[in-house]
C-alpha positions in Angstrom: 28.4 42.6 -2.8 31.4 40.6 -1.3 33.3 43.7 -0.5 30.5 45.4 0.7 30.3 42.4 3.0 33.6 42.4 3.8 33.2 46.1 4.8 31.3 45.9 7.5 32.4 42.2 8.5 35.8 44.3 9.9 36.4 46.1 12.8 37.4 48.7 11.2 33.9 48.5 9.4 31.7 48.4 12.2 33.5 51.6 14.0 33.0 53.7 10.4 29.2 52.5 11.0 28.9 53.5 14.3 30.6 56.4 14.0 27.7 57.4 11.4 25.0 56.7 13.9 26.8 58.5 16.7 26.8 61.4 14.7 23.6 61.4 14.0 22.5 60.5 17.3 24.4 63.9 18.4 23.0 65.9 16.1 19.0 64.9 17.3 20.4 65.2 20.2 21.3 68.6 19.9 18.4 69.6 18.0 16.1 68.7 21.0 18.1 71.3 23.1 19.3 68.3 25.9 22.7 69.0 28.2 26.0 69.1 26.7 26.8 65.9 27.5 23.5 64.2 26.4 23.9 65.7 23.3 27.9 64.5 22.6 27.2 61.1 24.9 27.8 59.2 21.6 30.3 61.3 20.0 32.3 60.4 23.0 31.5 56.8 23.0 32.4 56.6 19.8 35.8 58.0 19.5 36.4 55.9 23.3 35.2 52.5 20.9 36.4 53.4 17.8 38.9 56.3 17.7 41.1 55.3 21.0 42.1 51.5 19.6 43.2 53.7 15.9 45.1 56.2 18.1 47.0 53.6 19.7 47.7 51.8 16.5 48.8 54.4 15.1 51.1 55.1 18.1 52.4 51.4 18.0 53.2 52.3 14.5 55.4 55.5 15.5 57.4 53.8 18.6 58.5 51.1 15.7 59.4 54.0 13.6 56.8 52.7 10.9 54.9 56.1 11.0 51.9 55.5 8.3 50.0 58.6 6.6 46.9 58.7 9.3 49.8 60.0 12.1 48.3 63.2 11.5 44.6 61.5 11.7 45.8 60.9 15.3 47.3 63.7 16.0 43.8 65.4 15.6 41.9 63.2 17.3 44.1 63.7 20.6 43.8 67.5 20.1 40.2 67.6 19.3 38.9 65.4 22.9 41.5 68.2 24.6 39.7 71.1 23.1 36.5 69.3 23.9 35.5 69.2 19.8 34.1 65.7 20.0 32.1 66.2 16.8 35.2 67.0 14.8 37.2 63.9 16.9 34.2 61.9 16.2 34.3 62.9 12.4 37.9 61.9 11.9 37.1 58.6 13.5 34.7 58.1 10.8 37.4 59.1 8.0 39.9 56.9 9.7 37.9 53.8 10.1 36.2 54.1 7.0 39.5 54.3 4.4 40.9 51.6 6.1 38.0 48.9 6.4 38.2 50.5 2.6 41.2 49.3 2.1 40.9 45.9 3.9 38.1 45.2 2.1 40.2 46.0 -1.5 43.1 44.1 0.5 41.7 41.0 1.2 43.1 37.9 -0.3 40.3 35.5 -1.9 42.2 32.2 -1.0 44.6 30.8 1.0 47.3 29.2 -0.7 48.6 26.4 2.4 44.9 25.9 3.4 44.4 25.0 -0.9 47.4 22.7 -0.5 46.2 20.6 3.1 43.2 19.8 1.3 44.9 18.3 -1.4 47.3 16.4 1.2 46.6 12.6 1.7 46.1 11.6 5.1 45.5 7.9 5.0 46.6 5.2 3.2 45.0 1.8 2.2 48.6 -0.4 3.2 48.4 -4.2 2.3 49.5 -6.8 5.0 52.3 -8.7 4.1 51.4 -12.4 2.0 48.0 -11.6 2.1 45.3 -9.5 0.1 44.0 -7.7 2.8 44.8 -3.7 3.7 44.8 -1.7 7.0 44.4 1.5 6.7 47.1 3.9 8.7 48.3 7.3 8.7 50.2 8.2 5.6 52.8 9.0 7.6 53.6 5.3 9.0 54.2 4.1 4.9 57.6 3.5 4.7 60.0 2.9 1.8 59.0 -0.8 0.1 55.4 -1.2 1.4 52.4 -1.6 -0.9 49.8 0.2 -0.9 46.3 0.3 -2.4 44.8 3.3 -4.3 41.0 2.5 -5.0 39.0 4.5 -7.7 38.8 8.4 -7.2 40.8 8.6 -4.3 44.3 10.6 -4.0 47.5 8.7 -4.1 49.3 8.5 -0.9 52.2 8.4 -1.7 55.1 8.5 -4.5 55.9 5.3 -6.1 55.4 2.6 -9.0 52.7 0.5 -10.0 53.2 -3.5 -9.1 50.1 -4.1 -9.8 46.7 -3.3 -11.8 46.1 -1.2 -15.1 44.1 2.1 -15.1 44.5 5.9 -15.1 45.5 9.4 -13.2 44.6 12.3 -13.0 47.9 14.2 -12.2 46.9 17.9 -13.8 47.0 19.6 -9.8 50.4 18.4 -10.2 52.0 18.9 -13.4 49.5 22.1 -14.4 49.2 19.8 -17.9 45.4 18.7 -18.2 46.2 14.9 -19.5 44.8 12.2 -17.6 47.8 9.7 -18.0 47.5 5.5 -18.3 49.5 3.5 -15.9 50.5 -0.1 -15.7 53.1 -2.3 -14.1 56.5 0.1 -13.7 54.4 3.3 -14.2 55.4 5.9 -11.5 53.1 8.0 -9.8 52.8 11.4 -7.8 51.1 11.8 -4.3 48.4 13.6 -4.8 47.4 12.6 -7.9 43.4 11.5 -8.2 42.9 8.0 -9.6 40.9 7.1 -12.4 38.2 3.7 -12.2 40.7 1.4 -11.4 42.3 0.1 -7.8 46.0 0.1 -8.6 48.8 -1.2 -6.2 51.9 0.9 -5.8 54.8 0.3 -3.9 56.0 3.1 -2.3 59.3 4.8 -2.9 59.3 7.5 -0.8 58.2 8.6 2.5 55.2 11.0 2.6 57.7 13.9 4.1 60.0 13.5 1.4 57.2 13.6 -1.5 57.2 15.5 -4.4 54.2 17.2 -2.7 55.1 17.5 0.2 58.6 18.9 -0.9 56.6 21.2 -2.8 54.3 22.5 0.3 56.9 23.4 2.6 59.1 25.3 -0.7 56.0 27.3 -0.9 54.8 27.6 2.8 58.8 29.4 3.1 58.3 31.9 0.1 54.7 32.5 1.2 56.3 33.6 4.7 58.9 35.6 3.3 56.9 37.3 0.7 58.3 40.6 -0.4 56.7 43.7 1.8 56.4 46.9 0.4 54.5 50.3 2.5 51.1 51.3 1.0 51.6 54.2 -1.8 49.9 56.4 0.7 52.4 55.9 3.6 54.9 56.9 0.9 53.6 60.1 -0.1 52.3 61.2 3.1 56.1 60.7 4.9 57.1 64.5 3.8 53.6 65.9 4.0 53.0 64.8 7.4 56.0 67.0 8.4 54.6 69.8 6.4 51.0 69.8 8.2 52.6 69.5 11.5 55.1 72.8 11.0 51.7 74.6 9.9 49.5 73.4 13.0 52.4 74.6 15.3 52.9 78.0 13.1 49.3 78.6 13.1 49.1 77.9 17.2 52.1 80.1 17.9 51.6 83.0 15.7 47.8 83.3 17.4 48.5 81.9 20.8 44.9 79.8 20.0 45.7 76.1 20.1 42.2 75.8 18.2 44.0 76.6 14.8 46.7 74.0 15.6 43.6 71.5 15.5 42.3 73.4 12.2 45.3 72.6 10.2 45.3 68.7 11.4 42.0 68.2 10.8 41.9 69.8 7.4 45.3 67.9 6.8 44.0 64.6 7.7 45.3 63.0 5.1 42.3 60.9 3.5 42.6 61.6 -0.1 45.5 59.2 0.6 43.1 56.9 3.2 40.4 56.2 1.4 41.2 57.3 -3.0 44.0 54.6 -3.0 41.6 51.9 -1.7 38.6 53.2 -4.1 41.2 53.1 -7.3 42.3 49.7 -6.4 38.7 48.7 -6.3 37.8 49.9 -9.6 41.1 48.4 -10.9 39.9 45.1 -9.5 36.5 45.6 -11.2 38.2 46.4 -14.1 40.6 43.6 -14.5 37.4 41.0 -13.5 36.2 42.5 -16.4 39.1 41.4 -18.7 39.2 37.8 -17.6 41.8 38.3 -14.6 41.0 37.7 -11.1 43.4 39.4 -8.6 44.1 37.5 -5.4 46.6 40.8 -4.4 46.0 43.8 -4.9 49.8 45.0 -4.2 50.0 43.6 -7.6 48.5 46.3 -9.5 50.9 49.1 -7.7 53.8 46.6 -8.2 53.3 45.5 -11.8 53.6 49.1 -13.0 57.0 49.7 -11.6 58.1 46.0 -12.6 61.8 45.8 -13.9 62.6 42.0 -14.5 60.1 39.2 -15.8 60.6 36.2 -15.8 58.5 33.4 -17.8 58.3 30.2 -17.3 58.2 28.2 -20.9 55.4 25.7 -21.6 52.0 26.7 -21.5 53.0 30.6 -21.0 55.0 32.0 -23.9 53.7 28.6 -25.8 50.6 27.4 -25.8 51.7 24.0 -24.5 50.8 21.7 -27.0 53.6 20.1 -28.7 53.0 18.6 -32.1 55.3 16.1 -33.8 57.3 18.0 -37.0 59.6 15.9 -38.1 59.6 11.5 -38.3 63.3 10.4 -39.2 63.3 6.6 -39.3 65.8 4.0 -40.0 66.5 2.2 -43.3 65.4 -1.1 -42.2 63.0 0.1 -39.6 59.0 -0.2 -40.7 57.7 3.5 -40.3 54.0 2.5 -39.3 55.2 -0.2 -37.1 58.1 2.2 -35.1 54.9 4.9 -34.8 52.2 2.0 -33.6 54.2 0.4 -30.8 55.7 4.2 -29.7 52.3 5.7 -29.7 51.1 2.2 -27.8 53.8 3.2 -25.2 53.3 6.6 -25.3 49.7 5.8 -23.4 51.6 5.1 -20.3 53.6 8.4 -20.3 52.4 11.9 -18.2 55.9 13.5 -20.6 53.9 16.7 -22.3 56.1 15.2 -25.4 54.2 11.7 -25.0 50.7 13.4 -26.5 51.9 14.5 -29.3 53.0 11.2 -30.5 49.5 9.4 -29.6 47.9 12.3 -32.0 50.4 11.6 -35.0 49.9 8.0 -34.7 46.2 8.4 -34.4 46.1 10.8 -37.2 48.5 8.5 -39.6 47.3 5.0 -38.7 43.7 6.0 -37.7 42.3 2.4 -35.5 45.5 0.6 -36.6 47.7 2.8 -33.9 47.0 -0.1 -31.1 48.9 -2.6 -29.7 50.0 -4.6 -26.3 51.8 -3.3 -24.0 53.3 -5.5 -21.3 55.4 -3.5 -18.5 56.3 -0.1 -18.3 59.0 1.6 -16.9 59.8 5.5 -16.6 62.4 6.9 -14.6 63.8 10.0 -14.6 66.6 10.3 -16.7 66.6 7.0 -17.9 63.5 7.4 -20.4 60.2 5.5 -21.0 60.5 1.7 -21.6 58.4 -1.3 -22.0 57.8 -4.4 -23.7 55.1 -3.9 -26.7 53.8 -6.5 -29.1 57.3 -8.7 -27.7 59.3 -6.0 -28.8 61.8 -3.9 -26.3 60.5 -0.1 -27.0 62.8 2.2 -25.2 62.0 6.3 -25.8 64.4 8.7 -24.5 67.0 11.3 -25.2 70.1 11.1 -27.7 72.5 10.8 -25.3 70.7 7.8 -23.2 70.0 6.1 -26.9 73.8 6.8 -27.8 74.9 4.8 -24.4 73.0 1.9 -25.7 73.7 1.5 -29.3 77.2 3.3 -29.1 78.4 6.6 -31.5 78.9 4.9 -34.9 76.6 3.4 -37.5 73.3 3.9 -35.8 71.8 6.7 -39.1 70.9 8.7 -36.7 70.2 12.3 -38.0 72.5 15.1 -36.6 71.0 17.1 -33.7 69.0 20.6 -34.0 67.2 23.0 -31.9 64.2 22.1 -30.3 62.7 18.9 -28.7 63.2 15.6 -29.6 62.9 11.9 -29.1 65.2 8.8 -29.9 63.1 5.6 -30.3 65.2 2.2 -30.1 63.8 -0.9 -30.6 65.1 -4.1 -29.2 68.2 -1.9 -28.3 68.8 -1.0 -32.0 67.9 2.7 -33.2 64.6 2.8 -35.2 63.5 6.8 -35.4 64.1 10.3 -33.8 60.5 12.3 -33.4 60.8 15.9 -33.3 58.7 18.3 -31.5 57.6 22.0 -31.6 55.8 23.3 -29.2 54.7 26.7 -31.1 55.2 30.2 -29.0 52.1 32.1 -28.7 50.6 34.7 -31.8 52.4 37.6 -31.1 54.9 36.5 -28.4 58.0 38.0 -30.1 55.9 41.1 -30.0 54.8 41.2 -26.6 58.3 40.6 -25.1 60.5 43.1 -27.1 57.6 45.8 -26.1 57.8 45.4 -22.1 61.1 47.4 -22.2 60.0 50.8 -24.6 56.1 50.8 -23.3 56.6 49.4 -19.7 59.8 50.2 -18.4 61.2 46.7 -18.8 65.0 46.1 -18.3 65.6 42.7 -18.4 63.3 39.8 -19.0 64.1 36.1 -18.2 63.0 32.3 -19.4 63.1 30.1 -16.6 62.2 26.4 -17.5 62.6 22.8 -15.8 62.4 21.5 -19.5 65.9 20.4 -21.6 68.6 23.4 -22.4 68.0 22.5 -26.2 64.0 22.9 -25.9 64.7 26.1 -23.8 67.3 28.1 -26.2 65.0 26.7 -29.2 62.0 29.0 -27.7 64.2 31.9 -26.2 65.3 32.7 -29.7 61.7 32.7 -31.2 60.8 35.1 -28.8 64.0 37.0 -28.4 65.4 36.5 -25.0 68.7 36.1 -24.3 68.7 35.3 -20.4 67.9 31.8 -20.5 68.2 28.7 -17.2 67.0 25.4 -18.3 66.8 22.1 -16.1 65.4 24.5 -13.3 64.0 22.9 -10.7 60.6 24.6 -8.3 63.8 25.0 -5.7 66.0 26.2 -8.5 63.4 29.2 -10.0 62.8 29.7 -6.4 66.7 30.8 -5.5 66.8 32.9 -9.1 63.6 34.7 -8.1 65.1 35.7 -4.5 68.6 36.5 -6.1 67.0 38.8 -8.4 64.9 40.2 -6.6 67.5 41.9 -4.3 67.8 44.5 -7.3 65.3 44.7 -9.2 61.0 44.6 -9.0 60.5 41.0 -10.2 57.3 39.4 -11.9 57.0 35.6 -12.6 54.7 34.0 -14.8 54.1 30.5 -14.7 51.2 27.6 -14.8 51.7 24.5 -13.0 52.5 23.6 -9.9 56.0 23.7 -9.7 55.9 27.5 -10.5 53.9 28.2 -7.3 57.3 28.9 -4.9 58.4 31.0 -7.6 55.3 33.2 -7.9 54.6 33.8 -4.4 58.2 35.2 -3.8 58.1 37.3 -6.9 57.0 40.6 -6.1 54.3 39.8 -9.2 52.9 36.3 -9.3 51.2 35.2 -12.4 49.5 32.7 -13.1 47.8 31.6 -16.8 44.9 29.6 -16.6 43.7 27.8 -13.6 45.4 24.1 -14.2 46.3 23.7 -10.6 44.4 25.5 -7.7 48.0 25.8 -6.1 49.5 28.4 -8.7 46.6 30.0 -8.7 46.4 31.1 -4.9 49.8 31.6 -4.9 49.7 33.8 -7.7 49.3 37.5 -6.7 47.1 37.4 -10.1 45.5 34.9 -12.4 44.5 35.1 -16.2 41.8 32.8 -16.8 42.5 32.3 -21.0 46.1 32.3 -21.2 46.8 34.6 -23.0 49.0 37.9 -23.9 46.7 40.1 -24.9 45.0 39.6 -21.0 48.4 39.8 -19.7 49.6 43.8 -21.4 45.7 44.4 -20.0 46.8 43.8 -16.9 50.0 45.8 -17.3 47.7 48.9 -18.7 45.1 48.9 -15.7 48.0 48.7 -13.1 49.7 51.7 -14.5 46.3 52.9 -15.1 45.7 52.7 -11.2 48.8 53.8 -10.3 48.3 57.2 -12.5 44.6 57.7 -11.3 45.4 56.9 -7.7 48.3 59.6 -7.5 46.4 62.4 -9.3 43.4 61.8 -6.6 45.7 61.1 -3.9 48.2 64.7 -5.2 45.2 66.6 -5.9 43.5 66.1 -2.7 46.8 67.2 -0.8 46.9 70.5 -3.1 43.1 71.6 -1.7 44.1 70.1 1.8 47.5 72.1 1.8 45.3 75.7 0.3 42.8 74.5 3.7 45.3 74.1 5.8 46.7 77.9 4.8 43.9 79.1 5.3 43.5 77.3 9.0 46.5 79.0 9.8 45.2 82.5 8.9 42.3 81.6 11.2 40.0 81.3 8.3 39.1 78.2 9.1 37.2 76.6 12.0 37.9 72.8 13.0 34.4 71.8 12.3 34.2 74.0 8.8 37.9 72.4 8.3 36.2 68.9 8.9 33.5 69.4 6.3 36.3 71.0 3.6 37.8 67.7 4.2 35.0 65.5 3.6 34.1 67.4 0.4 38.0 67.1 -0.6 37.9 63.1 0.1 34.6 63.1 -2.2 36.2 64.6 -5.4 39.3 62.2 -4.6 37.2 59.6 -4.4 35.2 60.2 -7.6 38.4 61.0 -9.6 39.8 57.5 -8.3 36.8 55.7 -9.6 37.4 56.7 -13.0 40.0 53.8 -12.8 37.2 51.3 -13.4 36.0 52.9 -16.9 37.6 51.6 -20.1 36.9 53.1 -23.8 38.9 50.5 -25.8 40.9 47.6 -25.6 44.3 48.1 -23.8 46.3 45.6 -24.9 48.8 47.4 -27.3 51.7 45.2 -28.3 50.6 44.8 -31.8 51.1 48.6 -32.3 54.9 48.0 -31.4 56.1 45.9 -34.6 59.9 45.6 -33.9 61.7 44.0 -36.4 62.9 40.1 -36.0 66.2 38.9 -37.0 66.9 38.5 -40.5 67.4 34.1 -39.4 64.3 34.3 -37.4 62.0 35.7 -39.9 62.5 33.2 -42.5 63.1 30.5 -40.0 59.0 30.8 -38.6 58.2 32.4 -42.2 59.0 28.5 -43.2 
């Protein structure tokens, strides 16, 4: 129903409407015996409202040397009001319009990313008066570096900053794309934009709201979304050589008989709509089709693109893993106390929105059950520098090795020797007490789904592309077997990689929080997995609601699908256009008998271009593609 609506809510709609009731105004008309022009009155209105703005368009079109594949649509229109044929002008107006409020309706995007992201924006800001407890509120963009601020309960932080003040929660998932409400106290930092939990908290800001995270964020993906790649409509592609073809015959056909009537024969039965309007109707069904699988697509473009894709590129948490990093491995000190090192990390943990921080709540809660409490007095996270704080009296500082190595120093500190994957040093009072390791599993069949993009869908290079630690990166890469890794990647960094490659190759990015958006929208293929953040997913060109890879080869399937069904419609229905048009030229054909070949061509375009939405089994076939996994790597996850 909602592209029905769109349909007619379009210009191009309305004129394919009228052009219906003009028609069959004529043809009463006509019937009634009434003047020649009573009877075409409406025929002639219609192609004045309807067809003279398409002719023009179309014109525009040629003078910018974009000629599209309804030239020759306008080509008989003009020729058909010289000959006087209004019906068949009037007829052509009604193929015109028609395909393309099709395809406009099939085009439409659902969303719109920047109007997703000014909704999010904070515009005010509760700002406290110096020596006093009172607040005036002013426009977030008079908060300057050092003022405080207050965020009350359920509203959006204003700004980036720390907590001086107060103990509560946020809700920073629009963010980060991670769904974890994190704890904050005194040194917590927060995120504009983040939604605060029960509790008023007081932050001092530490940056201006123009050079926010957010709003950093909002003009990298306001740029990509402006210079998104643009490629021409499959029909404009195909009908480049055939509109030179029709155009040789109409002249043939006028010269040969000296009657320009056949000239207008072979343009209207060339009119190319099989290309018009069976493109549109297989990218409908695709859409249908893909709804149907538990994918919403925002662009259609993406289900011509995705078939012809050469390079993808994944992001790493929550894509080719499922995002939820479990603690593996505990390696504690000889004279630390296990349970104690776990209850005071886990207690610190609390005030950490680090996907790493979770994990080590669950293994405290899971190994010390109600014991895994304690009191935490100040917090501090910065980035680099780790999380610290003051728990039960002690100084708890959880970081990387190299940070806890600057502290304690190389020598005599038992701590164990490095290895792939993610990991955390825990120091206590400045002396080392554990290491936590971390895997964050890849996805059932991941190793699988990447080695089969290149033999099953043309695939020549495939890329991870994370923000998260080298280590953690190569760790997953070789799980699932790629060797093109960039770690540390920040949303500007995967934003330059995606517009580098992109000069030679068809590019598709998937990703799931926030900081993938800039990436996706300048992909030729945005994807996004899951709807975590309402960002990635209108900047996504596609999103696929469970996360997961068997949705994601689905998606592949129906766009190759598309692509296949639209070109044998769109093929076929120039074949029994091109025997039409030869016959035209021998005279055997009238414009208005041409006119209804044409429309009985479209329809079996069109019904052979809605076999796209039909499906007799699952699609997803990367399980039928078992390549075999490195010796190391087999026993490695075997273990």
């Amino acid at each position: 129903m909602e592209r029905i609506r769109l349909f007619f809510e379009s210009r191009e709609g309305k004129v394919a409407a009228g052009s219906i009731v003009a028609i069959a105004a004529a043809l009463i008309l006509g019937a009634f015996d009434t003047s020649y022009w009573v009877s075409v009155a409406p025929l002639v209105a219609i192609v004045i409202v309807g067809g003279v703005p398409l002719v023009w368009s179309i014109t525009k079109d040629l003078i910018a040397r974009t000629p599209g594949a309804d030239l020759l649509a306008a080509i008989a229109i003009v020729t058909a009001v010289l000959l006087g044929e209004w019906l068949v002008a009037a007829i052509i107006v009604l193929m015109l319009s028609g395909g393309e409020a099709l395809e406009e309706a099939a085009t439409s995007r659902a969303s719109r990313i920047l109007e997703a992201l000014a909704k999010r924006a904070p515009t005010m800001a509760h700002r406290v008066v110096d020596g006093t407890e009172r607040t005036v509120d002013v426009p977030v963009e008079e908060i300057e570096i050092g003022d405080h601020v207050v965020v009350f309960p359920h509203e959006l932080c204003p700004v980036d900053g720390e907590v001086v003040r107060g103990h509560g929660t946020m809700d920073e998932s629009f963010l980060t794309g991670e769904p974890y409400v994190i704890t904050k106290s005194v040194g917590s930092a927060v995120l504009s934009g983040a939604v605060n939990g029960h509790d008023a908290l007081v932050v001092e800001a530490t940056k201006t709201a123009a050079d926010s995270r957010y709003a950093q964020i909002v003009g990298i993906l306001a740029e990509a979304e402006e210079n998104r790649p643009h490629m021409r409509r499959m029909a404009d592609r195909l009908g480049a050589w055939y509109t030179v073809l029709a155009l040789a015959m109409g002249i043939l056909g006028w010269v040969v008989s000296g009657d320009p009537s056949r000239f207008l024969a072979v343009m209207v039965i060339a009119t190319p709509c099989p290309l018009l309007i069976a493109v549109p109707v297989a990218i409908v069904g695709a859409i249908s089709l893909s709804a149907r699988s538990g994918i919403i697509i925002r662009d259609p473009m993406v289900l011509e693109r995705i078939s012809t894709t050469t390079t993808v590129m994944f992001d790493k948490t929550g894509t080719l893993t499922y995002g939820r990093p479990t603690v593996t491995e505990m390696h504690v000190a000889p004279d630390a106390d296990r349970a104690q090192v776990l209850r005071l990390s886990a207690a610190l943990e609390h005030y950490s929105r680090h996907p790493l921080a979770s994990a080590v709540v669950d293994a405290a809660e899971e190994e010390l059950g109600e014991e895994a409490t304690a009191d935490v007095a100040a917090v501090s996270e910065r980035p680099g520098k780790g999380l610290v704080g003051t728990v039960d009296g002690h100084k708890v500082t959880i970081t990387n090795r190299a940070k806890a190595l600057d502290v304690i120093g190389q020598d005599d500190h038992h701590m164990p020797e490095k290895s792939a994957g993610m990991e955390a040093v825990v120091l206590i009072d400045d002396r080392y007490a554990a290491t936590f390791r971390f895997r964050d599993e890849p996805r059932l069949g991941s190793w699988e789904f990447v080695q089969h993009l290149g033999p099953r869908h043309g695939v020549t290079h495939t890329m991870l592309i994370s923000g998260d630690s080298s280590s953690e990166v190569a760790y997953l890469a070789a799980q699932v077997g790629i060797t093109d890794v960039h770690a540390g990647m920040s949303p500007e960094d995967k934003l330059e990689i995606v517009r580098e490659v992109g000069k030679t190759s068809t590019t598709l990015f998937l990703g799931d929080g926030i900081n993938d958006a800039p990436a996706m929208a300048a992909a030729d293929v945005g994807i996004a997995f899951g709807q975590g953040s309402d960002v990635t997913s209108e900047a996504a060109g596609a999103v696929v609601l469970d996360s997961s890879l068997e949705r994601l080869d689905e998606l592949f399937h129906i766009g190759e699908r598309m692509r296949r069904i639209a070109l044998q419609s769109a093929l076929g229905g120039i074949g029994l256009s091109m025997i039409g048009m030869v016959l035209a030229v021998m005279g055997l054909l009238t414009p208005i008998v041409g006119a209804i070949a044409q429309e009985a061509i479209d329809l079996l375009a069109i019904l052979n271009a809605a076999r796209v939405v039909t499906r007799r089994k699952p699609m997803a076939d990367y399980h039928d593609y078992p390549l075999p996994k490195p010796k190391e790597l087999a026993e490695a996850q075997a273990g």
